[in-house]
C-alpha positions in Angstrom: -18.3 16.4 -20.0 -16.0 17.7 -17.4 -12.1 16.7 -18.0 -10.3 15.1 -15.2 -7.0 16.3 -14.9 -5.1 13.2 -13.3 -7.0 11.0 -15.9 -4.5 13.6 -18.7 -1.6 12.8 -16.3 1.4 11.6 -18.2 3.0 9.4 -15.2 6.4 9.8 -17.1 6.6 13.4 -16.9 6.1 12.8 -13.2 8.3 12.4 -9.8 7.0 9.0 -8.4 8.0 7.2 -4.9 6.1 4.1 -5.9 4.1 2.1 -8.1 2.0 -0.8 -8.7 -0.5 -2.4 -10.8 -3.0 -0.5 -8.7 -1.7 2.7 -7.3 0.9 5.1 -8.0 2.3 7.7 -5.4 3.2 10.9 -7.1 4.4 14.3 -5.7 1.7 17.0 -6.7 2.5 19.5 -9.0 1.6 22.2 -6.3 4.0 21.8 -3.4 2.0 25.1 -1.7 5.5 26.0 0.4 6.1 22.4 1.5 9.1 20.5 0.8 7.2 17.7 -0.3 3.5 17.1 -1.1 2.3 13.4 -2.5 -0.5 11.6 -4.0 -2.2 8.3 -4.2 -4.0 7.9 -7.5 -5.5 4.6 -8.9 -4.1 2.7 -11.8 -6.1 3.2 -14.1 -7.8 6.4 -12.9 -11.7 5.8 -11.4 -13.5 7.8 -9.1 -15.0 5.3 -7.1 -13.1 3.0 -5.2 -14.7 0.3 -2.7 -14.2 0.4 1.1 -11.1 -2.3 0.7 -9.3 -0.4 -2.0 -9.3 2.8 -0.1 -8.4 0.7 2.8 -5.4 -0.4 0.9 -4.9 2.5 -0.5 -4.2 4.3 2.8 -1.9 1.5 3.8 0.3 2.3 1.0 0.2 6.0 1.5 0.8 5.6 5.2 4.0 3.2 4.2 5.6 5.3 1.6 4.2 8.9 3.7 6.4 7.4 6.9 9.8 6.8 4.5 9.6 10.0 2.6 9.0 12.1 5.6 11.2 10.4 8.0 12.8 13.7 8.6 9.8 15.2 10.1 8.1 13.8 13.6 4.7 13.1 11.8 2.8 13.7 8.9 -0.3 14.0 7.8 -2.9 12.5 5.2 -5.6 15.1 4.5 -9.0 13.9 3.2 -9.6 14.0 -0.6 -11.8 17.4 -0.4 -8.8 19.2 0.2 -6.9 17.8 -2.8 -5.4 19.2 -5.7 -2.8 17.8 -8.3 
């Protein structure tokens, strides 16, 4: 069985912009040269979500994305298949 690194995440350890009983936003631990990089992971960790949850998952993200990176004219949300932690 393959190990899934954010299910071995210790949220404590972590830099988190927000949090609730579904989702937690997270920076990654691989900033790749930007001043900030986040996540959106599911409380608790699945890998499947259904339509509505990544639907309100993408709300969130777009919320907290818009305060965090108010200094910049626009940011972006890349698609999962570009992801890393």
């Amino acid at each position: 069985m393959i190990e899934c690194p954010l299910c071995k995440l210790n949220l404590k350890e972590e830099k988190i912009w927000y949090e609730d009983d579904y989702f937690v936003i997270m920076r990654t631990k691989t900033l790749k040269g930007h001043k900030e990089r986040i996540m959106i992971v599911a409380k608790p960790h699945i890998h499947y979500l259904k339509p509505f949850e990544v639907e309100a998952a993408i709300d969130i993200l777009e919320q907290i994305g818009r305060k965090i990176f108010s200094y910049a004219p626009k940011f972006v949300i890349m698609d999962s298949i570009f992801a890393t932690i």
